[in-house]
N, C-alpha and C positions, 0 to 999 in steps of 0.2 A: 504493500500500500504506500508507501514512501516514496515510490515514483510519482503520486498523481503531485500538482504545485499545488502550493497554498491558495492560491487564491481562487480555483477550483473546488478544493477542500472549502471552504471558507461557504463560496455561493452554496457549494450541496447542504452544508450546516443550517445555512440560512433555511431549508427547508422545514427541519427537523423541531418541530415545536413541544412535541413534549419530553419532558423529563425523564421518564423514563427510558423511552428511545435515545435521550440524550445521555442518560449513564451508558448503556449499551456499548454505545457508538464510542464512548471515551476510555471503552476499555480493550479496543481494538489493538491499539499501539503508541506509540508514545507521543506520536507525531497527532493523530487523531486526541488526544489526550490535552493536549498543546492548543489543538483549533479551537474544541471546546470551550476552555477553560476563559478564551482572549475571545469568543462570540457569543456567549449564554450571556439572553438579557434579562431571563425568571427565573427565580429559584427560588424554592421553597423548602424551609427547615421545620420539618416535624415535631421536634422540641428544644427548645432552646437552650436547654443544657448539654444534648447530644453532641454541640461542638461548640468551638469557642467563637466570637466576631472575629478575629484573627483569620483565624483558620478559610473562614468561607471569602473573604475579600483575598486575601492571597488566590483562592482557588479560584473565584470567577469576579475579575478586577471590575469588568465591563457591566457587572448587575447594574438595572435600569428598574427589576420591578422584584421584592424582596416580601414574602411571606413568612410570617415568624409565627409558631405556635408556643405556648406556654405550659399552664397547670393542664395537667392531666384533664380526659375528656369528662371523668367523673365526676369534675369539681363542680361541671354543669348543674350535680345531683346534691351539692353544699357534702361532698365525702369527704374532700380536701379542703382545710384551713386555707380562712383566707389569708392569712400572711404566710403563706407557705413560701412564697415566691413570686418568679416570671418576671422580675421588671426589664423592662426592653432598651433601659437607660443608654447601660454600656452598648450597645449594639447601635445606636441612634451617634453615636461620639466618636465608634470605630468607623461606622459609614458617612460620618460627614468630614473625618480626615482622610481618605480614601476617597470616596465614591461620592464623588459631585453630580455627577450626571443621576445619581438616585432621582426615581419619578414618582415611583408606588411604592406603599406600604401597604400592606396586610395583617394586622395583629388580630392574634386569637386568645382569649382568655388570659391577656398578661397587665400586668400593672404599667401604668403608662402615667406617667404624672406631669403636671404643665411646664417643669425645666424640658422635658422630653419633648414636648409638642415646639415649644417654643425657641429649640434647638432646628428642630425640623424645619420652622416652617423660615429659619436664617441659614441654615447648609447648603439648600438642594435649592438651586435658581429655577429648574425647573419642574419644581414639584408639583405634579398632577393629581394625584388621585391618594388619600389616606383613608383606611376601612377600618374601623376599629369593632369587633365584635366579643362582648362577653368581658370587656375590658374596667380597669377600675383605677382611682388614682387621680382623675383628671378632673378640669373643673371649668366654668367659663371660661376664663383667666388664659390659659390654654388653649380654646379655640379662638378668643379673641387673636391672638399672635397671628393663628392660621387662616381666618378671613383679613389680615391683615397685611402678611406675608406674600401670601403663596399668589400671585400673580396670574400665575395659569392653571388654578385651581380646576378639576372637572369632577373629582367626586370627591363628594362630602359625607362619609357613609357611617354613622353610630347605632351599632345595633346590640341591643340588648347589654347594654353598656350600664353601668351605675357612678354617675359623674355625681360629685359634688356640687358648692353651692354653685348656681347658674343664675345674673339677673337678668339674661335674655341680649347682653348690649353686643356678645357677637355679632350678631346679624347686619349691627350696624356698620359693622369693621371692615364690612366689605368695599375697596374701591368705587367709586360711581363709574371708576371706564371697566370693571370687571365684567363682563361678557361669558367667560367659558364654561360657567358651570353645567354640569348633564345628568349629576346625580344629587340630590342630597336626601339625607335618610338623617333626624332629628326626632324621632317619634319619643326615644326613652328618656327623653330630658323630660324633667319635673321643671324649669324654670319658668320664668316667666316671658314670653314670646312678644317683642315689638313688632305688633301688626302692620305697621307700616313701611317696617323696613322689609321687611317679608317679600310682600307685596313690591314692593321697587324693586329686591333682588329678582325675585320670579319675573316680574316684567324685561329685563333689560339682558335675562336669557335665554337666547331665540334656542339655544341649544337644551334647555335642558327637558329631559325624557322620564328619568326616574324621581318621586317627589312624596316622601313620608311625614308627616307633620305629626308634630307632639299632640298632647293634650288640652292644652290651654289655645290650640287655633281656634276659635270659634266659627259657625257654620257661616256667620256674613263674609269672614275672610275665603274662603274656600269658595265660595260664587263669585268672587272678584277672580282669586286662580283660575277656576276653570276658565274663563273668560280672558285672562292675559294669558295663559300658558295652554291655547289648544292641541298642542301639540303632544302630550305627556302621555307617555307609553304606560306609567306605573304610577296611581296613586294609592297613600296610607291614610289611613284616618289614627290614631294615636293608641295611646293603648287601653288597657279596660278600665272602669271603676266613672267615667263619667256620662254625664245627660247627653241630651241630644241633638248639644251644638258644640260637645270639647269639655265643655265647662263644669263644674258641681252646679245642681239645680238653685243652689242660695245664692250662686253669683249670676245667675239668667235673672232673676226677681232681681238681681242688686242689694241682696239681706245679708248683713254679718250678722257673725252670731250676737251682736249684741249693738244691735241698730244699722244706720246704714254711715257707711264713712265718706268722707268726702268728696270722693272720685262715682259716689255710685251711686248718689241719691239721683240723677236726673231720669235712670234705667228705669227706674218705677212709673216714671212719667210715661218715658216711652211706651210703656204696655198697655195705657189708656187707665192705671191706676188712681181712684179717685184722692183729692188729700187724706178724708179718712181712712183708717186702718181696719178691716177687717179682724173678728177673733181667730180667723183662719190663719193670719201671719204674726200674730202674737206669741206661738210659738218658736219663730224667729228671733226671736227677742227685738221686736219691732216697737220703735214705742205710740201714741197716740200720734204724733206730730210729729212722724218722721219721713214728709213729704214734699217735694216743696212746691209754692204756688202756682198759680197759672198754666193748669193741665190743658184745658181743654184745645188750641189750637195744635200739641203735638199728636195726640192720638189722630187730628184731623189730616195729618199730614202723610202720617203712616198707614193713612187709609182705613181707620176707622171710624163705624158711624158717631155720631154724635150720640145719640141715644143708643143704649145699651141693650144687649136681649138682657131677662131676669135671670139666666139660667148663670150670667157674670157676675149675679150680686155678690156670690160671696166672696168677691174677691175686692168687693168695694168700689165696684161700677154702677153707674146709674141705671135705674129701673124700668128705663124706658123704651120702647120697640127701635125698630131700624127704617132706613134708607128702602123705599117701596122699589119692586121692579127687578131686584137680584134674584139669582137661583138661591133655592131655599140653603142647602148647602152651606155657600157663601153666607147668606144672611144669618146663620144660627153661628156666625164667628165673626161677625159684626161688620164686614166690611164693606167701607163707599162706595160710591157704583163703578167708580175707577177703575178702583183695583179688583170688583167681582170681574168686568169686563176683563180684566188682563187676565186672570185664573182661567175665565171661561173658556179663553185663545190656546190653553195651553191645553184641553182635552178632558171630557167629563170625568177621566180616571181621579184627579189629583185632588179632587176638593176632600173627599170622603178621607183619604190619608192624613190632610193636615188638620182634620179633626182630630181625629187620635196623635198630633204631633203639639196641641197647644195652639195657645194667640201670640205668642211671644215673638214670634220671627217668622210669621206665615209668610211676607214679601220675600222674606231670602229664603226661604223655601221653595218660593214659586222662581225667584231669580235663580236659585242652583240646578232646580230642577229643567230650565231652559238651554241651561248652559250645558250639561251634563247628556243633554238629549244631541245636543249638537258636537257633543265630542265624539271625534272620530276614528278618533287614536291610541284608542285606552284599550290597551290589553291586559294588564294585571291591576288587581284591586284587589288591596288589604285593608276589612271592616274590623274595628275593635271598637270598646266600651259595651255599654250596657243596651245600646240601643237597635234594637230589632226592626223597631219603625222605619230604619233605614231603607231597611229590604223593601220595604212598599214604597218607600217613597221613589226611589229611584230606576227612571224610567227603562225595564226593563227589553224594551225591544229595539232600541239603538246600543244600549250596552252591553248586555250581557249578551249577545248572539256575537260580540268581539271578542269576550275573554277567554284567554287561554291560561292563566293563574289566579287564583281565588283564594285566599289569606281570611280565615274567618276564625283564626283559634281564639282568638283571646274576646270574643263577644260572650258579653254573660250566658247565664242559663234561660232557657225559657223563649226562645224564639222560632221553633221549629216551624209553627207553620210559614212563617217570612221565609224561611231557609227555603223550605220545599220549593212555595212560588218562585223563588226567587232562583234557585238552582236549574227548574227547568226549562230554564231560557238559556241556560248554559253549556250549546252542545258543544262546543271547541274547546270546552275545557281541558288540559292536560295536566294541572298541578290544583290541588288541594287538599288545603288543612282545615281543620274543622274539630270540633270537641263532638265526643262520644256522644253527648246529648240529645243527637237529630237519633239517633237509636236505628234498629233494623228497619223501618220506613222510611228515615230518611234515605239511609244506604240503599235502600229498593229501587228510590228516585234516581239517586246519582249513577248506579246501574242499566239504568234505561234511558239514560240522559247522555251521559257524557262516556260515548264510547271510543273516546280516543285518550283516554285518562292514562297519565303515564306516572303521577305520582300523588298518593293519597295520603295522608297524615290522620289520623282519628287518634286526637288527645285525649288527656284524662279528664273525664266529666265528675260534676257533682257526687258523692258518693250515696246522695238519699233518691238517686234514679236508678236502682238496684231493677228496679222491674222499666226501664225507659231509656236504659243501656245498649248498646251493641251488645251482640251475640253470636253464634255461631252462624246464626241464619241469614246476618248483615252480611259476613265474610265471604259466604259461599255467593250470595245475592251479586256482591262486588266482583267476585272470578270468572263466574258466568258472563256480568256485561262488557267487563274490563277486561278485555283478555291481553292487552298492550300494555299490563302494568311493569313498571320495572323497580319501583319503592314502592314499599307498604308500610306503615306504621299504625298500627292495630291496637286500640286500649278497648277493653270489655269486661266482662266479668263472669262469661262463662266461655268454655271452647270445647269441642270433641273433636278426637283425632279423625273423622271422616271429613270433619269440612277441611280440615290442613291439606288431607289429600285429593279432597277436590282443588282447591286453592292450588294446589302443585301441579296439577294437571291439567288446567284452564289458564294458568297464567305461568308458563316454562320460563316466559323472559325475567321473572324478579333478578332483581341483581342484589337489591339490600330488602332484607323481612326484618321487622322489629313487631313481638307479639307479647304486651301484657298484659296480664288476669291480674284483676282488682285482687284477688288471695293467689300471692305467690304459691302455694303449694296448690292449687286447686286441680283434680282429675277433670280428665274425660267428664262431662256432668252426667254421659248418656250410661257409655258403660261401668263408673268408676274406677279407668284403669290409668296409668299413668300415659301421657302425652308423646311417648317416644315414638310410637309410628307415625305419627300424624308431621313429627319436626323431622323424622328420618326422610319422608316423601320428599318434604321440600327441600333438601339436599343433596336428593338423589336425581328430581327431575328438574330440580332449576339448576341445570349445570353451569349456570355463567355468576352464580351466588358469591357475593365478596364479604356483605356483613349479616350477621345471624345474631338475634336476641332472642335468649329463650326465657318461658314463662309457664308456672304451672308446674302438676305433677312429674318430677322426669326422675329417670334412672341414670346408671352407668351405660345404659343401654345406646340412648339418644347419642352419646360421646362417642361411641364405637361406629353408629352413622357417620356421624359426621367425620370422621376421622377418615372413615372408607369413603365417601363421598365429598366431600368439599375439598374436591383436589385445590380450588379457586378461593378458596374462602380465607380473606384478608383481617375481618375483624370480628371477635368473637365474645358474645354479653351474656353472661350466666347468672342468676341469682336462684341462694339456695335448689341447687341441682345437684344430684348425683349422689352416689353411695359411697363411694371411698375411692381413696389415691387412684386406681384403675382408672378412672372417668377423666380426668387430665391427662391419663398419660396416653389413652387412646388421640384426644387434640393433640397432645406436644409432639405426638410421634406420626401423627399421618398425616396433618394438614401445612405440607410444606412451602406453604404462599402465605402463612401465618404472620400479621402485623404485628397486632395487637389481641390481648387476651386481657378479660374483666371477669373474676368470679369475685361474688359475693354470697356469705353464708353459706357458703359449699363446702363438703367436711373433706378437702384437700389439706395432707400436712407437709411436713418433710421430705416424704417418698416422693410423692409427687412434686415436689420443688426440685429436689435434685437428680432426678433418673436422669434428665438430657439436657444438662444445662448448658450443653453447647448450641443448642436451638436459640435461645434468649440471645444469641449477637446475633442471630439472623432477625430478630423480631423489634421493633420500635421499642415495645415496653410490655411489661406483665404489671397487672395490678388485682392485689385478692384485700378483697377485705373481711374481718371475721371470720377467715375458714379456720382450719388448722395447724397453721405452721409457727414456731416457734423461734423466738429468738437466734438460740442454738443455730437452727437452720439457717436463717439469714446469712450469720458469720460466716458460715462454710459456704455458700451461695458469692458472697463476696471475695471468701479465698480462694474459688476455685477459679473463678472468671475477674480476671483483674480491668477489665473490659465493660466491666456493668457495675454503673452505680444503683447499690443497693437501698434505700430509703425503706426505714422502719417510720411512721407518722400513727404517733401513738397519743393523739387531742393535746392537752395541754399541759401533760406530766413528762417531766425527764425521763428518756427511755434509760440514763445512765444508771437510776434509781431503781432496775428494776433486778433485783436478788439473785435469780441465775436465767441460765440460758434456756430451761422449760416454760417458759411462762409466754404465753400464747401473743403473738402482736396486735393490733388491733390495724392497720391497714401497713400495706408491703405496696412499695413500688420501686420497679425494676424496670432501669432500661443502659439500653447499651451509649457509650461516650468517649470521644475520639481525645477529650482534655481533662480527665479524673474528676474527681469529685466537688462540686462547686461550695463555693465560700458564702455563700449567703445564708444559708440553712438555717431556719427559726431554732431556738432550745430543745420545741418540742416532737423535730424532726432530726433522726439522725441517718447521715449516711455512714456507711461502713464501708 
């Protein structure tokens, strides 16, 4: 190979996009080794201890887009202390004395603090795109830097992120000539949101496609979006726990808890609220006079009658009829003939929904609902809070016949029938998340709906919907009409091994199954035998299976499956399974594509930690918690493989403290590492 010239070498490389094909290729010869290392412009490091910042800038000087993972995937599950680690400091200080040309960052689950951000966003001239997911440490303070900074900023992406305090004033920190942006995702911010700047940033870019908004956007700002931003491929609505415009219900009235403060008394005006106080808002902690004067030409304005229906008295409106000449509809929600004419333009559907949505904001209901009818270009849409009314309100036969991802996990409980309507407009769907709640009826629908479904999520519902649950009958229902599924993620509360093997044999393409029962040990409900035929099918006929979560009654049995079958199978979730040391050793010893391995409460000790401990440098990391392995074992586990840092993380007691080497660990994590043991390590985690 050393014949072919570099810069032959070079263009073929230019080909070669993935990583994997790209380790390959780099181990051809020395020379190929060499192209590699001076052309790779992504790279991604699986955990951030596995090597050092050093290490990987030497080996690919030219990184332009750099993905960093942190605390173990379990910590998703709070199993790992939060101060356990992952900060991406040093990594941020190695890459801005080296690698200027850095564009992207991708962090996962790592501490990320505003020195950090605020380094970032003065290193890299050209910094494009920062993704922070799962992330903790940071604070406004920090992003201000980086709308402040980053010049050619295009994606702004905070997902699932826990930031400190935030007063909203990034947003303002953006350039007025900044133009680039295409992503921004904000939704897990709890601050507080400058609606105006908002609003200017979204206007002034023609670029931008993906658009998540926090909590605090209220429903008037997002009719203004729709309307400056037609273009938006993806929108969010914030996350759960609020009303039906972003906001807590006391600040839609304009009520503190103990009267109204002086930004908010005019809000009550606005609603057509008379000066006196109803008993109904006394419980607000509203006082008699806490109104202020001269109501009557703003309710006029907002398209309210003058005269009130009765059915508004108790909220301290006048007692008297309406505006002659409107549909009744309109008239039993008070409004001028104006604004019934403008509702009426929009289609007899909508008036009946903003009954059930309130008087509070019915103009920016009818305004979003116009806007939203005219977007063109919305293919994913993520609903969160508590509100259901959504689902009706919005206009289902310009939208929903576009979408192809549907984001509905984090909406409360109790909206099934909105979902149903609402889902079967949805035939292009391929991606959705959803909670258990729509139960085996919903799942009927989405079956008959959405036959091009390639990825379904069903989280974990209310636990007092025991009888209102998915079931086995949902799963089998989904196999049947989905037969193009390649993710599954399945919470329920009962299962039998016949539907797994229908599910294996209607749907061959799975690639990742994740399957949990509300009672980790639960049988078969039908037969009450253990679950191992039913997880053996799905790894026998889903031949191209890379990640597996098992749930439910299993044996040593299921492990011997898998072992003989998941030649492919890359990551593996166990809790409380299996009968003894065997059941690991079948995984350790046949699944030689093995990443990663997760038991929990599984009675693996010793034996099974050390039969094949040369497997664990082939593998990313092992992690057991509560099984059976022992101190003792660890130490030998670290003597034997000087290669794999060992981490005993035993809560918030000194493991040094602990009297001998039999006494059981309380979570083990193991993974392989090119620079030994890291120096950060809390007290209550020891590495060996």
């Amino acid at each position: 190979m050393s014949h072919i010239p570099e810069e032959i070498l070079n263009h073929i490389f230019s080909y070669i996009n993935k990583n994997p094909d790209r380790n390959s290729a780099s181990l051809v010869c020395k020379t190929w080794y060499e192209v590699d290392s001076n052309s790779r412009h992504s790279v991604i490091i699986g955990n951030c201890y596995a090597v050092s910042p050093e290490r990987v800038i030497k080996r690919f000087p030219a990184v332009k887009s750099l993905t960093i993972k942190g605390m173990p995937r379990v910590a998703d599950a709070s199993w790992v202390p939060r101060n356990w680690g992952g900060s991406v400091h040093n990594w941020v200080v190695g890459l801005a004395n080296q690698c200027k040309d850095l564009e992207e960052l991708r962090l996962k689950r790592m501490v990320v603090s505003d020195e950090t951000l605020v380094l970032i966003s003065t290193a890299f001239p050209n910094f494009k795109s920062l993704v922070l997911i799962s992330c903790v440490g940071f604070s406004g303070n920090g992003l201000d830097a980086i709308a402040t900074n980053c010049r050619f900023l295009e994606h702004l992406d905070l997902l699932k992120c826990n930031a400190g305090h935030d007063n909203g004033h990034w947003l303002s920190c953006f350039p007025e000539s900044f133009t680039s942006l295409i992503s921004l995702n904000f939704s897990c911010l709890r601050g507080a949101v400058n609606l105006v700047d908002l609003e200017k940033l979204v206007a002034r870019c023609p670029n931008l496609r993906n658009l998540r908004l926090s909590k605090l956007v209220p429903l008037t700002t997002l009719s203004k979006i729709a309307m400056l931003a037609p273009q938006l491929v993806e929108l969010g609505l914030g996350p759960p726990g609020f009303g039906p415009h972003g906001v807590p219900l006391h600040l839609v009235f304009g009520i503190e808890l103990h009267g109204f403060g002086p930004h908010v008394a005019p809000q009550p005006v606005q609603l057509g609220i008379a000066p006196h106080v109803p008993p109904q808002l006394a419980a607000f902690g509203v006082g008699p006079h806490g109104f202020v004067p001269n109501v009557a030409p703003q309710p006029v304005e907002l398209g309210i009658a003058p005269h009130v229906d009765p059915q508004l008295a108790a909220l301290g409106v006048g007692p008297h009829g309406f505006v002659p000449n409107v549909a009744p509809q309109q008239v039993e929600l008070g409004f001028a003939p104006h604004v019934a004419a403008q509702l009426a333009a929009l289609g007899h559907e909508i008036a009946p929904q903003l009954v059930e949505l309130g008087i509070q904001h019915r103009q920016s209901y009818a305004t979003l609902f116009e806007a939203l009818r005219n977007w063109k270009s919305i293919r994913s849409l993520s609903l969160s809070g508590s509100q259901a009314t959504l689902l009706r309100l919005l206009p289902l036969s310009s939208i929903c016949s576009k979408l192809i991802s549907l984001d509905m996990s984090s909406l409360a409980q109790g909206y099934n029938s909105g979902f149903a309507n609402f889902v079967k407009h949805c035939r292009k769907l391929q991606r959705l998340w959803i909670t258990g709640s729509i139960g085996d009826g919903g799942l009927l629908i989405v079956s008959s709906t959405c036959k091009d479904l390639r990825d379904l999520r069903l989280f974990k519902s209310n636990p007092a919907l025991v009888n209102g649950g998915a079931t086995e009958e949902g799963l089998v229902a989904i196999s049947k009409g989905c037969p193009l599924l390649h993710s599954l993620e399945f919470f329920c509360h009962q299962m039998t091994n016949a539907a797994l093997i229908t599910l294996s044999k209607n749907c061959p393409n799975i690639t990742s199954f994740s399957l949990c029962i509300r009672e980790s040990k639960k049988p078969d409900h039908v037969t009450s035998l253990p679950l191992d035929e039913g997880f053996g099918a799905i790894v026998q006929y889903c031949t191209g299976l890379r990640r597996l979560s098992l749930s439910g009654l299993l044996t040593d049995q299921v492990f011997l499956y898998i072992g003989m079958y998941g030649e492919k199978l890359e990551v593996l979730s166990a809790t409380d399974a299996g009968d003894s040391d065997t059941g690991m050793l079948y995984v350790v010893n046949g699944c030689r594509n093995l990443r990663k391995l997760e038991f929990t409460d599984c009675p693996f000790g010793n034996t099974a930690l050390l039969a094949n401990v040369e497997r664990y440098e082939t593998m990313r990391c092992l992690y057991m918690s509560w099984c059976q392995v022992t101190l003792g074992g660890c130490k030998v586990l670290a003597k034997k493989v000087p290669s794999l840092n060992v981490e005993v993380i035993n809560g918030q007691e000194e493991v040094e403290d602990y009297p001998d080497d039999r006494l059981r660990v309380k979570k083990l994590y193991v993974y392989r590492t090119l620079d030994g043991p890291r120096t950060d390590a809390p007290e209550h985690v020891w590495t060996l």
